[in-house]
NUZA-198964 format. One record per residue (C-alpha): residue number from 1; residue in three letters; chain; x negated, y, z negated. Coordinates in nm, 2 decimals, padded with zeros to 4 digits. Layout:
site zalum:NUM&vodo:ALA&gupa:A&u:X&v:Y&w:Z
...
//
This chain:
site zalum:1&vodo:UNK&gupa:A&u:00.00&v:00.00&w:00.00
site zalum:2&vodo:UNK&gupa:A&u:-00.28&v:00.26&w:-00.06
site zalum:3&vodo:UNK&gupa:A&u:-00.43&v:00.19&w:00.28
site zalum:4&vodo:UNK&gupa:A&u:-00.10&v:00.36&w:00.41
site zalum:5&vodo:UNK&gupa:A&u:-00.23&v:00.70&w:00.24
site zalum:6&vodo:UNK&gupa:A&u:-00.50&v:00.70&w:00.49
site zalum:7&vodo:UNK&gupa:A&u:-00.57&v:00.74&w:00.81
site zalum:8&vodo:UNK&gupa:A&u:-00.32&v:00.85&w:01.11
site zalum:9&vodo:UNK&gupa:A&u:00.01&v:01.06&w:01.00
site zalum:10&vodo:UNK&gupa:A&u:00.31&v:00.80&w:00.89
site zalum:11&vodo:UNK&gupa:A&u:00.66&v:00.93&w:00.85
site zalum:12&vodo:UNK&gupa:A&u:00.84&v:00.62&w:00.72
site zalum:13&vodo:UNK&gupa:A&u:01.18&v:00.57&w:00.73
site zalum:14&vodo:UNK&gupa:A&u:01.49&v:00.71&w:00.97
site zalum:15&vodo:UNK&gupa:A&u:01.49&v:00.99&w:01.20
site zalum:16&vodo:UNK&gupa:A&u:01.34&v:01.31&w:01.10
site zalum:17&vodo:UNK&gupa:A&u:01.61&v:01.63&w:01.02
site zalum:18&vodo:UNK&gupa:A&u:01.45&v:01.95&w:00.98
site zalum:19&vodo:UNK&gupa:A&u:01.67&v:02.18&w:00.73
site zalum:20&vodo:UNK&gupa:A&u:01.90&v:02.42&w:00.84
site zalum:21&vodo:UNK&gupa:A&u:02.12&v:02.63&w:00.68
site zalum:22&vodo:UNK&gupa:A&u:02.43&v:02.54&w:00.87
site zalum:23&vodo:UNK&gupa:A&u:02.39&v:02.17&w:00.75
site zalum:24&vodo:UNK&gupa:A&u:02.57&v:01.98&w:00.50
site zalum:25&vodo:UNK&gupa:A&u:02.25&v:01.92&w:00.25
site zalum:26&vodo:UNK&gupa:A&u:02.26&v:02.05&w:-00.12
site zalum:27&vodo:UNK&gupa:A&u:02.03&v:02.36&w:-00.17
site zalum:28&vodo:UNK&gupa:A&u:01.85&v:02.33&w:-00.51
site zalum:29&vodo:UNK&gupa:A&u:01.63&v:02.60&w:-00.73
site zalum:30&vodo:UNK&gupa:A&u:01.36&v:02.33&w:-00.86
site zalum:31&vodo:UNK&gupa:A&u:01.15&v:02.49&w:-01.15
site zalum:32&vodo:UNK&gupa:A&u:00.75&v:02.55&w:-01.11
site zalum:33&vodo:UNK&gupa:A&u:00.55&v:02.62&w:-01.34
site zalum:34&vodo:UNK&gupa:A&u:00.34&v:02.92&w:-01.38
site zalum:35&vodo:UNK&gupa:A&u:-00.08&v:02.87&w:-01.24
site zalum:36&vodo:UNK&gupa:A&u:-00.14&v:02.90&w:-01.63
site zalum:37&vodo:UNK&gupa:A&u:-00.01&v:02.57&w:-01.73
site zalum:38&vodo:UNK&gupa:A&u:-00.21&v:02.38&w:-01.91
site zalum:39&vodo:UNK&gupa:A&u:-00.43&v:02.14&w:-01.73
site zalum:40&vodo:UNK&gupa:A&u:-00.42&v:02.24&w:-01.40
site zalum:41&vodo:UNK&gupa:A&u:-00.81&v:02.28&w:-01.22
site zalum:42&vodo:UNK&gupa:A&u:-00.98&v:02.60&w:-01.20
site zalum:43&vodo:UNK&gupa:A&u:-01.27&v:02.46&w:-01.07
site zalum:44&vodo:UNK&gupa:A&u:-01.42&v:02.48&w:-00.77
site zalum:45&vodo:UNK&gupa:A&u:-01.35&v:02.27&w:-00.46
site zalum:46&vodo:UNK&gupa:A&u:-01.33&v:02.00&w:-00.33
site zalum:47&vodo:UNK&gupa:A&u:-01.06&v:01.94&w:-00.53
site zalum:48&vodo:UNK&gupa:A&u:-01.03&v:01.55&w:-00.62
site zalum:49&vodo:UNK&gupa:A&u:-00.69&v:01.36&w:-00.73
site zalum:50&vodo:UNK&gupa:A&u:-00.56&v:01.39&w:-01.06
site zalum:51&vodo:UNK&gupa:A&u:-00.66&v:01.07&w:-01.18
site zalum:52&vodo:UNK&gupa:A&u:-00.30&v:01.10&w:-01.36
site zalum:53&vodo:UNK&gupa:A&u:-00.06&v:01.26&w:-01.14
site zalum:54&vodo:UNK&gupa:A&u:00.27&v:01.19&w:-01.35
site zalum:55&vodo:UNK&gupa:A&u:00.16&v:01.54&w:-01.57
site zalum:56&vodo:UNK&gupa:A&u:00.08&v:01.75&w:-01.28
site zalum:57&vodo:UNK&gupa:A&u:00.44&v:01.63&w:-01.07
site zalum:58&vodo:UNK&gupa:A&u:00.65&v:01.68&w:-01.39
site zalum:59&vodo:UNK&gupa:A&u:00.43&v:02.04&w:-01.44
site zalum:60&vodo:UNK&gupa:A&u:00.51&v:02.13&w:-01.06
site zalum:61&vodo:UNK&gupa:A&u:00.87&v:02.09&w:-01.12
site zalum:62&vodo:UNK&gupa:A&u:00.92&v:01.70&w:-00.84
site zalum:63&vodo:UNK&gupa:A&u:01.06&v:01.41&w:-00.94
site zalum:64&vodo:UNK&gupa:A&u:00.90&v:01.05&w:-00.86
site zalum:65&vodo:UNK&gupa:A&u:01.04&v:00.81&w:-00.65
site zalum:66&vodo:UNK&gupa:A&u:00.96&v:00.45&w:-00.56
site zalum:67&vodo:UNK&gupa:A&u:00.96&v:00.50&w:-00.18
site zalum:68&vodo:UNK&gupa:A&u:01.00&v:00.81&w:00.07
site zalum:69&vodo:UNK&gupa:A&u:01.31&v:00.98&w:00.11
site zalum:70&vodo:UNK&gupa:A&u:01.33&v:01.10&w:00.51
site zalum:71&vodo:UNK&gupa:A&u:01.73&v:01.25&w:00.49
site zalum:72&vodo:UNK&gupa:A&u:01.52&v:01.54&w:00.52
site zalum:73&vodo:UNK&gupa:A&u:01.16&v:01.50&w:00.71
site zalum:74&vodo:UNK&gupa:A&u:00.95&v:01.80&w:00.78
site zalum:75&vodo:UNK&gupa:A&u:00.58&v:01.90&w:00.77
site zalum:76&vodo:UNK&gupa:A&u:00.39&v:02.23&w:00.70
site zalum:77&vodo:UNK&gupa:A&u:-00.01&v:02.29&w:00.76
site zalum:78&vodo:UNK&gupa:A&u:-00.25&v:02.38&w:00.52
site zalum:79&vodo:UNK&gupa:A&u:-00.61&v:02.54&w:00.60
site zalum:80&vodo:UNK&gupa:A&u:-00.85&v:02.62&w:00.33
site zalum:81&vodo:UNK&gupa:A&u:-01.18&v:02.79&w:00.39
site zalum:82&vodo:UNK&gupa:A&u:-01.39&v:02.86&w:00.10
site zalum:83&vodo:UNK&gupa:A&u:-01.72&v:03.09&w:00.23
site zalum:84&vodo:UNK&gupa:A&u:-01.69&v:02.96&w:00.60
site zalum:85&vodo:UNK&gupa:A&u:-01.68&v:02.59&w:00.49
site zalum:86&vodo:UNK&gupa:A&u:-01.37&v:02.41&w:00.48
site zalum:87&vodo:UNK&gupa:A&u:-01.16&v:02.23&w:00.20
site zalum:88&vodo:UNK&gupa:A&u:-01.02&v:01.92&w:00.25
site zalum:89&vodo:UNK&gupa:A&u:-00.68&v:01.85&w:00.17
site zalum:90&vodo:UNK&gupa:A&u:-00.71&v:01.51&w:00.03
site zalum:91&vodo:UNK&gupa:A&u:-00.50&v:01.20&w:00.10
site zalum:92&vodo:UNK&gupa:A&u:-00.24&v:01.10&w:-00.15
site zalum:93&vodo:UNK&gupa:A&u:-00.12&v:01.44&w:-00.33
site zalum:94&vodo:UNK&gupa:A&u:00.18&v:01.35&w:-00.44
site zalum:95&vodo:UNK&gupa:A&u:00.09&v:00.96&w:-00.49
site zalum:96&vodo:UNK&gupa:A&u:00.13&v:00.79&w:-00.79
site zalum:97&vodo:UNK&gupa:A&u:-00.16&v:00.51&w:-00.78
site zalum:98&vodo:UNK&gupa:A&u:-00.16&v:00.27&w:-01.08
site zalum:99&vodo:UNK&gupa:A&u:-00.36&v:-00.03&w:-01.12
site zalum:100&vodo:UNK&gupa:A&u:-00.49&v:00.06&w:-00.74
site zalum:101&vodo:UNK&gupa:A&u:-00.15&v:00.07&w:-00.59
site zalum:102&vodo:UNK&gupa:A&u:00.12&v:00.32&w:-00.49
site zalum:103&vodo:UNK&gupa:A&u:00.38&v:00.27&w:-00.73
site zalum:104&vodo:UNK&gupa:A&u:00.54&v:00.63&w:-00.65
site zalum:105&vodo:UNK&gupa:A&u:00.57&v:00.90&w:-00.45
site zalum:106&vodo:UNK&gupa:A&u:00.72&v:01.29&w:-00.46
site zalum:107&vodo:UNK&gupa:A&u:00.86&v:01.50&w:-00.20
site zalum:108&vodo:UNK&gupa:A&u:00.60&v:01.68&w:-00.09
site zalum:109&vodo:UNK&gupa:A&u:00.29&v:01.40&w:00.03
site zalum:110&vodo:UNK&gupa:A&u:-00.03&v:01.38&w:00.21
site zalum:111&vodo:UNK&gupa:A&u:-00.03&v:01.09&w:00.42
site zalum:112&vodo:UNK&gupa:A&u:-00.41&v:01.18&w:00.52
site zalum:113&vodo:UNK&gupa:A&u:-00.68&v:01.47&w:00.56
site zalum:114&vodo:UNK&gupa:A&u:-00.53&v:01.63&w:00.81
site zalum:115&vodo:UNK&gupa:A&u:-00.40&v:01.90&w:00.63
site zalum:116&vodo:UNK&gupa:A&u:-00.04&v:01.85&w:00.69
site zalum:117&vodo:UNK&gupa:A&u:00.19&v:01.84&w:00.43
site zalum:118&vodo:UNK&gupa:A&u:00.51&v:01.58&w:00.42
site zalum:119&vodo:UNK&gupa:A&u:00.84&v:01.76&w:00.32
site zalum:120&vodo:UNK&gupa:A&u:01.03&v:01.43&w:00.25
site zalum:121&vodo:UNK&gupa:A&u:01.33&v:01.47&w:00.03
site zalum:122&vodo:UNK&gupa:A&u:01.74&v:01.34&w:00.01
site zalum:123&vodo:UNK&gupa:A&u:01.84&v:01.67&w:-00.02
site zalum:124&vodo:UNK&gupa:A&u:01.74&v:02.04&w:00.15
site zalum:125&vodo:UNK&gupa:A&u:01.56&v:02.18&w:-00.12
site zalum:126&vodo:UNK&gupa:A&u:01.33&v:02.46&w:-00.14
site zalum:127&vodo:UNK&gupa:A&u:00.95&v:02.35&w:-00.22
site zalum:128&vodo:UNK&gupa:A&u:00.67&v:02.60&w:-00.25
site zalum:129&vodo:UNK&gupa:A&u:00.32&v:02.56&w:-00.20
site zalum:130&vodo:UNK&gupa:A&u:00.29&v:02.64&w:-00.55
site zalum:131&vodo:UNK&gupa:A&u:00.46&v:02.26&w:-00.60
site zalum:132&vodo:UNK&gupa:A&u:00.28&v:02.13&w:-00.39
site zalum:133&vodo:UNK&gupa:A&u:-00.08&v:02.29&w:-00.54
site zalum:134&vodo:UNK&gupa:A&u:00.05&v:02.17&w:-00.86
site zalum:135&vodo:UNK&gupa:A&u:00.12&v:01.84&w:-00.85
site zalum:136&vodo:UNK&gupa:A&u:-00.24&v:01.85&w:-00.68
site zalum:137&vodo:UNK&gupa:A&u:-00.35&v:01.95&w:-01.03
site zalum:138&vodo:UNK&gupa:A&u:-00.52&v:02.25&w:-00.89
site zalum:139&vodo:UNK&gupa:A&u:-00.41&v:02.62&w:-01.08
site zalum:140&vodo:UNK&gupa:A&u:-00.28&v:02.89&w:-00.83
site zalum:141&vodo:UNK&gupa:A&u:-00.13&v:03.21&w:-00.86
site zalum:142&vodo:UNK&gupa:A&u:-00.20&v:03.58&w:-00.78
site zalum:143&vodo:UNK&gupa:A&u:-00.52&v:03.61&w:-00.64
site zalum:144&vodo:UNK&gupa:A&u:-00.65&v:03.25&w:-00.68
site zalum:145&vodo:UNK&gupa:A&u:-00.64&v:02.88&w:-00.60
site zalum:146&vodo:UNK&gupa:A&u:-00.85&v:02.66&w:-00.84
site zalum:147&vodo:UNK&gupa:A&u:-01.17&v:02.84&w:-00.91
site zalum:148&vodo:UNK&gupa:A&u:-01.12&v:03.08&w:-00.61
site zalum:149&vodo:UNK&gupa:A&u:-01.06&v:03.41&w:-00.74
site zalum:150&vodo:UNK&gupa:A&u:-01.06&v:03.71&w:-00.63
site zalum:151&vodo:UNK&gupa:A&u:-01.33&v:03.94&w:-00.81
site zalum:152&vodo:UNK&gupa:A&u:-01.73&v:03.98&w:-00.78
site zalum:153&vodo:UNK&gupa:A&u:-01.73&v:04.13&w:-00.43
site zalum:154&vodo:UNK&gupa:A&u:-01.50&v:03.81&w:-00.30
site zalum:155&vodo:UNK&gupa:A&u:-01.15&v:03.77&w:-00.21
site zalum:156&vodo:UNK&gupa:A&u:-00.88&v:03.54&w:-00.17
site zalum:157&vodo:UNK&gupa:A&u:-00.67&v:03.62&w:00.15
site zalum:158&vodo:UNK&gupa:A&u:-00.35&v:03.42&w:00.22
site zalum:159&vodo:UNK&gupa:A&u:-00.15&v:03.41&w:00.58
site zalum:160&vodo:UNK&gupa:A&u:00.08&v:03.27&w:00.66
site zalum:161&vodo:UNK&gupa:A&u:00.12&v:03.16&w:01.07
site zalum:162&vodo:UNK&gupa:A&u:-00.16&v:03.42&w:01.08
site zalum:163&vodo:UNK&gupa:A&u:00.01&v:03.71&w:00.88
site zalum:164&vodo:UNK&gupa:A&u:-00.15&v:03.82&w:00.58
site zalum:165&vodo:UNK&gupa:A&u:00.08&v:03.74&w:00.30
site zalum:166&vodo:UNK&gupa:A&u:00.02&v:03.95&w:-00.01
site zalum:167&vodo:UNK&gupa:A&u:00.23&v:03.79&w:-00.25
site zalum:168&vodo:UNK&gupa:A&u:00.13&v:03.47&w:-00.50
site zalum:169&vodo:UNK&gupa:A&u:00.05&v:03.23&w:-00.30
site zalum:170&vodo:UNK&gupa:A&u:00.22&v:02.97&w:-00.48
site zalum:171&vodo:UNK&gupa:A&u:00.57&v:03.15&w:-00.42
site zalum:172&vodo:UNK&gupa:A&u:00.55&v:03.05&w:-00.04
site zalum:173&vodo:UNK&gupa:A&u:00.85&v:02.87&w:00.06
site zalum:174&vodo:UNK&gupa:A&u:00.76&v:02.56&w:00.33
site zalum:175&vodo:UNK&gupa:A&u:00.88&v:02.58&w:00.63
site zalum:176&vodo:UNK&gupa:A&u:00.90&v:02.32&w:00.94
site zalum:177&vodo:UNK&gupa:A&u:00.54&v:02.38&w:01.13
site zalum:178&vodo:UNK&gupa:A&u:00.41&v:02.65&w:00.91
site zalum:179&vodo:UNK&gupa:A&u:00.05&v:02.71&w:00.90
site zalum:180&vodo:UNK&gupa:A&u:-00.06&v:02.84&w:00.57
site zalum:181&vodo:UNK&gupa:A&u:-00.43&v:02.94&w:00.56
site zalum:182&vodo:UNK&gupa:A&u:-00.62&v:03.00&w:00.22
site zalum:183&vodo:UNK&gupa:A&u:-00.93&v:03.22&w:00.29
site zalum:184&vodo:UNK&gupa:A&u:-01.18&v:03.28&w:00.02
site zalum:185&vodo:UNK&gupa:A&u:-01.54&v:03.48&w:00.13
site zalum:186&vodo:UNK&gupa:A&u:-01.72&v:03.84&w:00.06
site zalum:187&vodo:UNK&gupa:A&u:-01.45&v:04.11&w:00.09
site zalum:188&vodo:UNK&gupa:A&u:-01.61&v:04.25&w:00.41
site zalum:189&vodo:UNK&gupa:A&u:-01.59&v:04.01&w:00.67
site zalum:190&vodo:UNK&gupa:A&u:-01.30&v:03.98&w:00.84
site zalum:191&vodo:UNK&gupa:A&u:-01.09&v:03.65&w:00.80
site zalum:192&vodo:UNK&gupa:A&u:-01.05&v:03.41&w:01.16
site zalum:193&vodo:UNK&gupa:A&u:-00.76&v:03.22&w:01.06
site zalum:194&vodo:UNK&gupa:A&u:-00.50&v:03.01&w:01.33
site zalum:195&vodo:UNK&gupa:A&u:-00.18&v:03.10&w:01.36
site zalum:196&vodo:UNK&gupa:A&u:-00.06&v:02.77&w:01.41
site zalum:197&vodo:UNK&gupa:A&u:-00.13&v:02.41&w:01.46
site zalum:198&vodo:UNK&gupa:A&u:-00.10&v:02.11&w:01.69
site zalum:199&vodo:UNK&gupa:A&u:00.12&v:01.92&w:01.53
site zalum:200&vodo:UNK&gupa:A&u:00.19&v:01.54&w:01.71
site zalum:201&vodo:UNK&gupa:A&u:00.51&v:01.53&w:01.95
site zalum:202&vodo:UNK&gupa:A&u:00.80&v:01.44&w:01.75
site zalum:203&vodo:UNK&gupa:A&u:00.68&v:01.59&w:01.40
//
């Protein structure tokens, strides 16, 4: 079960439905915690798997459940590029792994490196990135993600399908085929950032 983690994009299940406000799905506010609560990562990256994820996905406000949920199947892209390098997004956020296998999983996945993040839920709820940075176990809020802050001549930039977004990061609502982009570097060079991504045909 963990090897399905890894490696090329899976969306299990039926056909994918993208959320819509004309459709029939129930809209729920889900609670997320503030970038302070306790044990969340201000480290720097990379940023490794909460060897526990159950704190960090009851701390980011999702639920666990024993297999995916595709009623509602959409995926947002996440860049991060710490002083021109860049961060990997890690396979399994959003995994519970016990004993070396999946015995869980939350709404908002990784399915592998790639950066995309799985919006799979039986309902049209809102998730944020803040969720999603959460159950990672990695702190965000204004003006930083993890040990990315903004101070001593550096700054965290966030866009959003290339538009600079100036609010808390973890506040951003995810959206079919977004591209978020985290930028951390020296405050004067100017940010290269896409404004979208390739997603595979049918995703």
């Amino acid at each position: 079960m963990v090897a399905a983690v890894v490696g090329v994009i899976v969306a299990l299940g039926g056909p994918s439905q993208r959320p819509s406000a004309q459709g029939s799905a129930t809209v729920e506010t889900i609670p997320f915690a503030p970038a302070d609560a306790s044990g969340l990562s201000s480290a720097q990256p990379p940023w490794p798997l909460p060897a526990n994820a159950r704190p960090d996905i009851a701390n980011a406000g999702l639920t666990v459940a024993s297999g995916e949920a595709t009623a509602v199947h959409y995926h947002a892209h996440l860049d991060i590029v710490a002083d021109g390098s860049p961060v990997t997004v890690p396979a399994g956020v959003g995994f519970v792994i016990q004993g070396g296998q999946e015995t869980g999983i939350t709404s908002l996945p990784t399915h592998d490196t790639s950066g995309v993040i799985h919006i799979e839920s039986p309902n049209n709820n809102p998730y944020t990135l803040g969720q999603f940075f959460t159950e990672w176990g990695v702190a965000v809020g204004p003006g930083r993600v993890g040990g990315l802050t903004t101070g001593n001549g550096h700054v965290l930039r966030v866009y959003v399908d290339g538009r600079p977004y100036a609010g808390d990061p973890g506040a951003i609502v995810l959206k079919a085929h977004q591209e978020i982009a985290v930028w951390y570097g020296p405050g004067g060079v100017t940010p290269h950032v896409p404004s979208s991504y390739s997603f595979p045909q049918g995703e």
